[in-house]
N, C-alpha and C positions, 0 to 999 in steps of 0.2 A: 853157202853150201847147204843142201838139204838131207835130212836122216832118212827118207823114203830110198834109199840105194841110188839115188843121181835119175831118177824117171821123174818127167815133169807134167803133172796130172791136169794142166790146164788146158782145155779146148784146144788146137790146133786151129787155125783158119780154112775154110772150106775153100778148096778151088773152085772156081766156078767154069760150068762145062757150056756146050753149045745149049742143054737142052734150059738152060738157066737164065742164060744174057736175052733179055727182052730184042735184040734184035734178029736172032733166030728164031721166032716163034711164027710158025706159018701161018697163023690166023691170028687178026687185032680188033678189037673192041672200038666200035665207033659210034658215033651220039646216035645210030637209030639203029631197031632192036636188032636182036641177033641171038642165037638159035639159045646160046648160054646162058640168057638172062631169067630171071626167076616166073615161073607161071604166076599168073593171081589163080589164087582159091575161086570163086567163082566161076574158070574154064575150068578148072580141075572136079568143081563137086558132083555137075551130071553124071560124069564117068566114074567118080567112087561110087554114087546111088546104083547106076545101072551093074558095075561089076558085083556089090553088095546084094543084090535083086531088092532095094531096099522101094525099089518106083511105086509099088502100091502103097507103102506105109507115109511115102512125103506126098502122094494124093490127098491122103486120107485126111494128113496133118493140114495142106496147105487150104480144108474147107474152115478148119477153125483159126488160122491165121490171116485168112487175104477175107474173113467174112463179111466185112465192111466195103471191102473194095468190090465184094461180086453182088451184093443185092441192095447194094448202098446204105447213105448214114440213115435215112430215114426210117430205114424196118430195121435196119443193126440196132438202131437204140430202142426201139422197143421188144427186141427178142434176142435168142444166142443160141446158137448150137451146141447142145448139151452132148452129144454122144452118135457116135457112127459104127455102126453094126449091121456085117455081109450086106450093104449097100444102102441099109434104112438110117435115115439121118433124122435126130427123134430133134426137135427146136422147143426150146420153150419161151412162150409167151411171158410178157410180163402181167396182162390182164387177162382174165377169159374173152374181152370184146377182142382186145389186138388176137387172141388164139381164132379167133372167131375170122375175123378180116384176113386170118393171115390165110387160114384155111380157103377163101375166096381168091388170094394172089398164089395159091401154091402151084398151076401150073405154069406161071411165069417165076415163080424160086426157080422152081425146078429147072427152066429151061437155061436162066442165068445160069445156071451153077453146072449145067452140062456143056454150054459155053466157055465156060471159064476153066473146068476141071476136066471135060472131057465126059460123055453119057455113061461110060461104066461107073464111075467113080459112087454117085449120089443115084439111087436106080427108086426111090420112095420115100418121101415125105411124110415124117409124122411131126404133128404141131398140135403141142398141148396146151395149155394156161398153166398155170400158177399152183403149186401144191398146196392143197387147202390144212389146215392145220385140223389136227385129228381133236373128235369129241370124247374118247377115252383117256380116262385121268385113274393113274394108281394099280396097284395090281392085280385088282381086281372089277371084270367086266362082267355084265349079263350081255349077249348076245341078244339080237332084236332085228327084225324085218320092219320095224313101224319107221313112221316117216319121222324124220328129224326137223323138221322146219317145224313140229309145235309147241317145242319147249325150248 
């Protein structure tokens, strides 16, 4: 006998209804797809980008990820897209010669990379060499227009 007043607080068994028994279910799952099964992420991400307005920013993004695949390994290892700014794509060289040569190949960068991105994307090429390491040392400079190659 139980002190709870004679109520017995354990689960009841559920009946099970039509809408329950696998053999009333008007639609069944079968080895090839169907409308239920889960999207992959990459049909899904176009249409998060485009409802986001996010298209100009995965442009912008995909000149410095795919930069090997669009001007190839040849000039990728000697140079790298440093920064894109309202359409100007600034690259820097690893030598002043490669800045030099590349300056020579930049209307074929440029035309890969309108190819590949699309011509708003990349609208001017700037290619520079190598930041040269500055001649002032300490906190204290004199200013000067003389030439620096005599000392």
């Amino acid at each position: 006998m139980s002190f709870n007043g004679g109520y017995d607080y354990r689960p009841r068994p559920r009946r099970r209804g039509k809408s329950d028994d696998p053999r009333f279910r008007k639609e069944w799952s079968g080895p090839g797809p169907d409308k239920r099964d889960p999207e992959t992420l990459g049909s899904l991400l176009p249409q998060v980008v485009r409802k986001n307005g996010w298209t100009r920013k995965v442009a912008d993004a995909s000149v410095f990820g795919r930069w090997e695949a669009i001007v190839g390994a040849d000039i990728a290892s000697h140079c790298r897209p440093e920064q894109l700014e309202n359409g100007e794509l600034l690259v820097v060289a690893e030598s002043t010669a490669w800045a030099t040569q590349l300056r020579l190949f930049s209307r074929q960068i440029h035309g890969k990379l309108a190819a590949a991105l699309g011509p708003s994307v990349v609208k001017r090429l700037k290619i520079v060499g190598p930041k040269q390491p500055t001649r002032s040392f300490g906190p204290r400079r004199v200013r000067f227009n003389g030439s620096r190659d005599t000392f």
